[in-house]
C-alpha positions in Angstrom: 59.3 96.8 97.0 60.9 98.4 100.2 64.1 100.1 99.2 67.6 98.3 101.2 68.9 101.5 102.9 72.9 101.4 102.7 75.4 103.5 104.5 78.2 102.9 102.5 81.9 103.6 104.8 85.0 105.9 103.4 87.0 108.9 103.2 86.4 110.5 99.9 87.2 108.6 97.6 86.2 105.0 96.9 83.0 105.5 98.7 81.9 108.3 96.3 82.6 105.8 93.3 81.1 102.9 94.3 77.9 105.4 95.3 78.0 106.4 91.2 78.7 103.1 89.9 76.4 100.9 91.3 73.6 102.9 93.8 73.2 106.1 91.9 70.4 105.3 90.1 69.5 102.1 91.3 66.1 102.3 92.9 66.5 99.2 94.8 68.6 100.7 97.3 68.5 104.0 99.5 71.6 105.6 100.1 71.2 107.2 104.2 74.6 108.0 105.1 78.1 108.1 103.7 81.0 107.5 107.2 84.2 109.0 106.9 87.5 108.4 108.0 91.5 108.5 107.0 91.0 111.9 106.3 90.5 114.9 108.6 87.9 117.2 108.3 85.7 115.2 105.4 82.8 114.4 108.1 79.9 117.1 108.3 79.2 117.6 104.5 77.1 116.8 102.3 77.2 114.6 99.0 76.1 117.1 97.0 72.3 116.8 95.3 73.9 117.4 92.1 76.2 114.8 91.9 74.0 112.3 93.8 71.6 112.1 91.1 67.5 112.3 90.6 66.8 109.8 93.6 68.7 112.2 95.9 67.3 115.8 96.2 68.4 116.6 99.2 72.0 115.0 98.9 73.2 112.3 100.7 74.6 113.5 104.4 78.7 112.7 105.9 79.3 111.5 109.0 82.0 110.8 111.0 82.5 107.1 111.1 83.0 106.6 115.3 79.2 107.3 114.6 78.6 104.2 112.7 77.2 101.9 115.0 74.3 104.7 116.1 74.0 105.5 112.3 72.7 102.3 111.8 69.8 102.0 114.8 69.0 105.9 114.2 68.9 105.0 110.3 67.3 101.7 110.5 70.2 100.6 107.8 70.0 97.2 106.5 73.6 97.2 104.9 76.9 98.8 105.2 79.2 98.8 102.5 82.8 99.3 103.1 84.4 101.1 100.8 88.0 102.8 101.4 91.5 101.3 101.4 94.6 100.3 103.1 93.3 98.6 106.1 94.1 95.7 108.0 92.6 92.6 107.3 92.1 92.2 111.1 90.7 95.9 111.3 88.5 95.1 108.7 86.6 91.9 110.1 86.6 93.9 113.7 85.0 96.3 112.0 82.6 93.9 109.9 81.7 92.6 113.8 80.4 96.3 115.4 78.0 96.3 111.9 76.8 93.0 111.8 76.2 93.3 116.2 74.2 96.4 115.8 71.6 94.6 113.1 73.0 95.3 109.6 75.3 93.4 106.3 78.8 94.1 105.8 79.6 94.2 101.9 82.6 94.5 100.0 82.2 95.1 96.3 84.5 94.0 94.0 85.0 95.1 90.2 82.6 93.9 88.2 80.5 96.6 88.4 82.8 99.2 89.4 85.2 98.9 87.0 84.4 101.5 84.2 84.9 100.6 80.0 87.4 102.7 78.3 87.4 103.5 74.8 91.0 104.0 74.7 94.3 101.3 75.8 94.4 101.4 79.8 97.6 101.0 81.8 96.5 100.5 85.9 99.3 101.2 88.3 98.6 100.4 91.8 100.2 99.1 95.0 99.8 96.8 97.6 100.3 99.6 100.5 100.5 103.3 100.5 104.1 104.4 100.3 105.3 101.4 97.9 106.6 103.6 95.1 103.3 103.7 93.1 104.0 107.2 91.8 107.2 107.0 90.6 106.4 103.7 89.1 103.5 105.8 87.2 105.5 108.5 86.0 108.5 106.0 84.7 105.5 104.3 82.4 104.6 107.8 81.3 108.0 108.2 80.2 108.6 105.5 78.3 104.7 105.7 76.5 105.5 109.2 75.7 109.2 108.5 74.4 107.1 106.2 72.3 105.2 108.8 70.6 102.4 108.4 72.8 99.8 110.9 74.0 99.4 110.0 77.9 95.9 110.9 79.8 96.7 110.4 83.5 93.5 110.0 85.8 94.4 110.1 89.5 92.5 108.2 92.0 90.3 110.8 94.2 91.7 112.7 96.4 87.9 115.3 96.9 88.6 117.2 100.2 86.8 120.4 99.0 83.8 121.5 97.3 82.6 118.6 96.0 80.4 119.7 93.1 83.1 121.8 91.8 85.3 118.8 91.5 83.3 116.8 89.7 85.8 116.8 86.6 89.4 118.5 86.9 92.1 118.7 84.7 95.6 119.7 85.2 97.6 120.7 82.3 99.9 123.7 83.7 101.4 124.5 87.5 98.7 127.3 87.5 96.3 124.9 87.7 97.0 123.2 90.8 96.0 127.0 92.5 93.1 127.4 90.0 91.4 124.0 91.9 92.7 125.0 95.0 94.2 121.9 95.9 96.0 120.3 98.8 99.6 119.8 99.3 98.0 116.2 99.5 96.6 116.6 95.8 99.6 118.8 94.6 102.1 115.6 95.7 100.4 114.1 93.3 99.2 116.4 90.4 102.6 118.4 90.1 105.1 115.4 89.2 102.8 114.6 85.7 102.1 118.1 84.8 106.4 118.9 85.2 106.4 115.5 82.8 104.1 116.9 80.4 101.4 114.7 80.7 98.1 116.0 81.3 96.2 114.6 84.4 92.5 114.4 85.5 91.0 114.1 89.0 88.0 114.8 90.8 84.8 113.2 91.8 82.8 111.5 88.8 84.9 108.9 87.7 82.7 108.2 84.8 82.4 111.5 83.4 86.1 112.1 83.9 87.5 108.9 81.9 84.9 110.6 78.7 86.7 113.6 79.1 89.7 112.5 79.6 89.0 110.0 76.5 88.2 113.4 74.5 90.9 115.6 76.3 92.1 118.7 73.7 95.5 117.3 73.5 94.5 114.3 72.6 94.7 111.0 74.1 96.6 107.7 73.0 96.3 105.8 76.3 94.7 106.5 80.0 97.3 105.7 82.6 95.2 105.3 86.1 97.3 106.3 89.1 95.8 104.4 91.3 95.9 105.4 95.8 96.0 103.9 99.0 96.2 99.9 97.5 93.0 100.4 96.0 92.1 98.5 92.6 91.5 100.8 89.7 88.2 102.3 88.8 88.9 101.7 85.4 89.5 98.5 83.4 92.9 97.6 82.9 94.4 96.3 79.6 97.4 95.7 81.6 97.7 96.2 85.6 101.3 97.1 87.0 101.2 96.6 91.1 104.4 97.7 93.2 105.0 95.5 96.5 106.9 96.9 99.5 109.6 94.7 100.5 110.4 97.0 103.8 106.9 95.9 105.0 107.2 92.1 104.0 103.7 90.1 104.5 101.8 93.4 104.1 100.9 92.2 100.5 98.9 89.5 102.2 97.4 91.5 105.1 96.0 94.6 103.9 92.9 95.0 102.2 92.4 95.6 99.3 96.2 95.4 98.8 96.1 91.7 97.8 93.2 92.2 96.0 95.8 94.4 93.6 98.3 92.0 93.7 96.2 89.2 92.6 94.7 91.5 89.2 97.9 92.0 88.1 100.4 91.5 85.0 103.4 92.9 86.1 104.5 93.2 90.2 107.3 95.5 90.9 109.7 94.9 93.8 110.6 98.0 94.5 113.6 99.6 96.9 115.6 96.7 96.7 118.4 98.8 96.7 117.5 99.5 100.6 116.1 96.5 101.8 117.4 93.6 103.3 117.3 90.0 101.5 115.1 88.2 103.9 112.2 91.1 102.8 112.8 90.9 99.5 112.7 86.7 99.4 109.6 86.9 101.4 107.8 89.5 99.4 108.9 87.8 96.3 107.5 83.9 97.6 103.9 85.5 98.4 103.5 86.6 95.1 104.4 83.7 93.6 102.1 81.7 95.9 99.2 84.3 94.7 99.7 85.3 91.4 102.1 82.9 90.0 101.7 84.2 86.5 102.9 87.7 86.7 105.8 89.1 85.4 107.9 90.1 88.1 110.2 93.1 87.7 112.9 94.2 90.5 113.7 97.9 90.4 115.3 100.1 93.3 114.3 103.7 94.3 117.5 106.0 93.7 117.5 108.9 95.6 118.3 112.8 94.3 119.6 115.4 96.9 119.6 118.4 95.5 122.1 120.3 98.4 123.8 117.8 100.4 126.4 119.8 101.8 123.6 121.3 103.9 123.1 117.8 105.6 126.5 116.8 106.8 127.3 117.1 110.2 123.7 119.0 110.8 121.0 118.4 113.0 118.0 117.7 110.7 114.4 117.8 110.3 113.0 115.1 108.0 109.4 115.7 106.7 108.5 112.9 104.9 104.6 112.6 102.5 101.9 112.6 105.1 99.5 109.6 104.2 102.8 107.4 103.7 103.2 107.9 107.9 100.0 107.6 109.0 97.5 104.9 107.6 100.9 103.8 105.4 102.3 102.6 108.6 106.3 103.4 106.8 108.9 104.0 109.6 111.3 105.1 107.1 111.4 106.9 103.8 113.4 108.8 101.6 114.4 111.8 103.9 115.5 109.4 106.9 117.6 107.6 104.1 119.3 110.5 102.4 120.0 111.9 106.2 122.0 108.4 106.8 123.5 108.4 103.5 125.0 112.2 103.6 126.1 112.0 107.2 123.8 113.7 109.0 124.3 114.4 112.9 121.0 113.0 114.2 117.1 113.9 113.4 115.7 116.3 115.2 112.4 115.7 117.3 109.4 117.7 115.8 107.1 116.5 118.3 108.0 118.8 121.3 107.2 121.7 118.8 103.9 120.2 116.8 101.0 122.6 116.9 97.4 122.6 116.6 96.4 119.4 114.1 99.9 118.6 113.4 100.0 117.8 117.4 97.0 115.2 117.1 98.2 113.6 114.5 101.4 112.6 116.7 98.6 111.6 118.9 96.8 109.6 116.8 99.5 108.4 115.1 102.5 107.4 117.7 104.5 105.5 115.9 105.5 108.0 113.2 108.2 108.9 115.3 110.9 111.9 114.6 109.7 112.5 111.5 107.4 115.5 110.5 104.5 113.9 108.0 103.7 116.6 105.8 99.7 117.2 106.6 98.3 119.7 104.9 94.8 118.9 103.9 93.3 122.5 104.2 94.8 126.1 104.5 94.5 125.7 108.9 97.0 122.0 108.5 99.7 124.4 106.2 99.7 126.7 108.6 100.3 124.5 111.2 103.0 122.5 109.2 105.1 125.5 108.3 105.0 127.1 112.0 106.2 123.6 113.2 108.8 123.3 110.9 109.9 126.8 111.9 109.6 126.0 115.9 111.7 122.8 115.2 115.0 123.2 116.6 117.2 122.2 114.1 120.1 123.4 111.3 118.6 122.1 108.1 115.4 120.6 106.7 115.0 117.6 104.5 111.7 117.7 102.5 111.2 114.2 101.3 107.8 115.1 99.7 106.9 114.7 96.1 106.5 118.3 95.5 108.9 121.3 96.9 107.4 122.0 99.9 109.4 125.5 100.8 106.8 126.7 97.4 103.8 126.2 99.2 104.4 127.3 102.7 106.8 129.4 104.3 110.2 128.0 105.5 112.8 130.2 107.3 115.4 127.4 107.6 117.9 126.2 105.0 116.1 123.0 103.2 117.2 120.6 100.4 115.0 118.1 98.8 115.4 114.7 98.0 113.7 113.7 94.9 113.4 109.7 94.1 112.7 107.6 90.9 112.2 104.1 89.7 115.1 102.2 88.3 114.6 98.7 87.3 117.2 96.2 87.8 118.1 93.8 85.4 115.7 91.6 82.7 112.3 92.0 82.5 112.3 95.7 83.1 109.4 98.1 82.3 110.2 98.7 78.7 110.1 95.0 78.1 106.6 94.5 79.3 105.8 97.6 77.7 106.7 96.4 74.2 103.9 94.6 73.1 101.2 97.1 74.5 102.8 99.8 72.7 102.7 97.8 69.1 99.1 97.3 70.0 98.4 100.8 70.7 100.2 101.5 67.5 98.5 99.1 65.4 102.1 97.6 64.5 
């Protein structure tokens, strides 16, 4: 029987999973091309022949997806198989209409068969949008399971933008390794929190061969927290799924794919940043998930916010640079940075874009609406150069680095700075240690 050729659409994450999971090695299907996008500078590699498996010698080739539609004719692909998050539902179907014009199927999988089996208790944290608190959310479940008496394996959604093959399996259990895996400031954002917690966290490319050693880690392992990204659904089965909605972006929860997807799989929905919302965003938020997932436990929690020098924000002109992703596809006009420059009386934000250079400046292209605030792109060692000589062009007094890890440690920063660090803080009954009770007797065996 004629193999289905497939082209299956990403950005280095998702798409590599679904590729394992469910086409690897299934001879019904030929893999042609994977598309990229999101992501700079993912297109023009290869997925390499020894993660791709028997059926894939040669490895499976990256494109850029603006090539898609000529992919398909050149390829003579049959199907298409979206597979990255935190779109629009609108972008989605437009895009769904270029595939099915030029000749192929648009799929969508969903978890049946992506969904891996753990051996051990798994807690899911994901979001309905990128920027809604997810990782803070994560780390204040570590905390509690570990003040428990709990060993805590955290696996982090993908985040491969490197050589491939060596990231098949990564673990992170000290600061050194962050520079051992030569990771992004992208990956450190992530990595660094859990490793200053103590908790041991995996990443990398095989998602199957990472939950068995993760399951087997030398530490130990009581329970496998997935920290999810983007508003993607986990890649593992949960045994309980925490999603955290956004009420700055009310509606979103309903609009984004696979964002609603999330919200509809879960236990427990965390409205977060109450604290610094207003009351019509957080009724809103709070009536779609009732109208979707009526049977979740709904915890309210704000996002408190640290500064570790304010005195260096009063009165000053200041630069803002707030997580990267959380700009661009995550759409956020505010974050923590603009908020702590309000709250500590700062003059007025300075303008990076007058002083953006190289691929900092095309993502102000690409991206518009970002605004005065400097996202913090640094996806290889040519973006952190050009973030720290545009933070250093920028004319300003002070700099606010709103980023989850401190950014004057990874490049060079010849202004006075000050971060601003944030954590989850439920308010009221349920709150996370309630819905955390019963899991933690069952992981027990009380």
């Amino acid at each position: 029987m004629k193999r289905r050729r497939v082209i299956i659409i990403g950005a280095a994450g998702r798409d590599f999973h679904n590729f394992n999971t469910v086409y690897r090695d299934n001879s019904a299907y030929e893999v042609v091309a994977f598309t990229a996008a999101q992501i700079p500078d993912i297109a023009g590699r290869r997925y390499p022949a020894e993660l791709a498996g028997s059926l894939y010698p040669a490895g499976i080739p990256i494109h850029d997806q603006a090539e898609l539609e000529v992919l398909i004719k050149d390829l003579s692909a049959d199907e298409c198989v979206f597979s990255y998050s935190d779109i629009h539902y609108n972008d989605v179907m437009a895009l769904s209409a270029k595939i099915n014009a030029a000749g192929a199927d648009f799929t969508l999988l969903g978890h049946k068969y992506t969904m891996l089996k753990s051996t051990k208790p798994v807690i899911a944290i994901g979001a309905v949008r990128t920027g809604c608190g997810k990782s803070q959310t994560a780390r204040r479940v570590a905390e509690i399971l570990i003040a428990n008496g709990l060993k805590v394996i955290a696996v982090r959604h993908p985040m491969p933008y490197g050589d491939l093959a060596a990231a098949k399996v990564q673990r992170f259990a000290v600061i050194e390794d962050l520079k051992k895996h030569n990771c992004t400031i992208e990956e450190m954002e992530e990595y660094e929190p859990h490793i200053t917690r103590g908790n041991v966290i995996y990443a990398g490319v095989d998602y199957e061969a990472i939950l068995r050693a993760a399951e087997n880690d030398p530490d130990g392992c009581d329970v496998i927290l997935w920290d999810g990204g983007n508003n993607d659904f986990p890649f593992y089965k949960p045994d309980m799924m925490i999603t955290v909605v956004d009420p700055h972006r009310p509606g979103h929860e309903l609009n984004y794919y696979p964002g609603e997807v999330t919200l509809r799989l879960s236990d427990v929905v965390v409205i977060n940043k109450i604290d610094s919302a207003d009351y019509d965003g957080i009724q809103a938020v709070r009536a779609n998930i009732a109208g979707v997932n009526p049977d979740a436990v709904v915890i309210d929690a704000a996002s408190p916010l640290t500064v570790e020098n304010p005195d260096i924000i009063k009165g000053k002109r200041v630069l803002v640079i707030e997580d990267g992703p959380t700009l661009t596809h995550g759409d956020m006009k505010i974050g923590a940075g603009v908020v702590a420059a309000k709250r500590f009386g700062a003059a007025e934000l300075a303008d990076p874009r007058p002083y953006a250079v190289g691929k900092l400046a095309g993502t102000f292209v690409k991206y518009p609406e970002i605004g005065r605030i400097l996202p913090a792109m640094g996806y290889g060692e040519e973006q952190q150069s050009d973030l720290s000589a545009t933070i250093n062009k920028v004319d300003c007094d002070a700099v606010i680095i709103a980023t989850p890890i401190d950014l004057a440690r990874v490049i060079k920063i010849d202004k006075p700075c000050t971060r601003v660090e944030y954590s989850l803080q439920e308010i009221g009954r349920p709150d996370m240690e309630d819905v955390l009770t019963d899991f933690i007797k069952r992981v027990k065996g009380e």
